[in-house]
Steps between C-alpha positions, in 0.01 A plus 500: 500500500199644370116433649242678269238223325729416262371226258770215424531497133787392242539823397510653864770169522740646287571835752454365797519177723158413653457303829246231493131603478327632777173636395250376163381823451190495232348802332199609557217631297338827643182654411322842557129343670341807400623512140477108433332276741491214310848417392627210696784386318751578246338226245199790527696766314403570188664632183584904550500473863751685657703335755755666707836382634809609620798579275775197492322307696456082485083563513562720230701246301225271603231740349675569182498092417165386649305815436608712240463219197095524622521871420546647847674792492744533786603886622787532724611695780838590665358384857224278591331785740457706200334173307241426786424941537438469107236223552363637781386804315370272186810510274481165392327099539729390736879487654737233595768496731639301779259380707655530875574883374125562356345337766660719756490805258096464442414521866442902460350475158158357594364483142770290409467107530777209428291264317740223369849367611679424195782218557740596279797260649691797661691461798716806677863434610736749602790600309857502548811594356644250282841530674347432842386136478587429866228780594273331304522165620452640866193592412373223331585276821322751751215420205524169547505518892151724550335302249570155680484632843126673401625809561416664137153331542471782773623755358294420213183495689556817645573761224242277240198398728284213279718506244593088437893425574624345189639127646862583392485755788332210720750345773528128392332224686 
């Protein structure tokens, strides 16, 4: 089994088994305070903008068919570190990434601000081998059992303070 953010996609799909979600991850949209105080939102960036992402990555997907058609010009980097460093010292508009990883990553950077959470209709599931279905389903019924028993609610709460529990991941009345 492998645990590492990984987005759910068709393409992921034809690797690897996913369990059910677990997490809607959205990107987020970061911004350098000092270098542009303004932008609030990706609808703000303009054509030549530079907007950074991470290489292979679903919010860069997302960024190469929502943004780059308005002109934005996306530069990429190998790790998402490296992307927030670069925008930190004034390399570019903006960056987008995962938000649970930027908003922990930003906490040291204090000139650096998440400004929007972009729903992009991501979730994260873990992946399995393809021969291993019975691991798979396993999982998915543990799943099942700390959603409905409230127990994913508090785990939830803990490592993502404020952040709103999608009601998927809400017990049922």
């Amino acid at each position: 089994m492998v645990a590492a953010a990984s987005t759910i996609t068709e393409e992921r799909e034809q690797t690897v088994d996913f369990s059910d979600p677990y997490f809607n991850s959205r990107q987020a949209l970061v911004v350098n305070t000092s270098e542009t105080p303004d932008l609030a939102s990706a609808d703000q960036l303009q054509s030549g903008d530079v907007l950074g992402v991470q290489r292979g990555t679903t919010g860069a997907a997302w960024a190469k068919d929502n943004l780059v058609p308005n002109g934005i010009e996306l530069q990429t980097f190998t790790s998402a570190t490296d992307g927030l460093r670069a925008l930190e010292g004034g390399a570019m508009t903006a960056f987008m990434a995962d938000e649970p990883f930027v908003a922990e990553a930003i906490t040291d950077l204090p000139s650096l601000s998440v400004v929007q959470g972009i729903d992009t209709d991501e979730v994260y599931g873990l992946a399995f081998s393809p021969e291993n279905p019975e691991l798979r389903d396993a999982v998915n019924l543990m799943l099942a059992e700390i959603i409905s028993d409230g127990t994913y609610v508090s785990i939830y709460e803990k490592w993502f303070p404020g952040a709103p529990i999608p009601p998927e991941f809400q017990p049922s009345a």
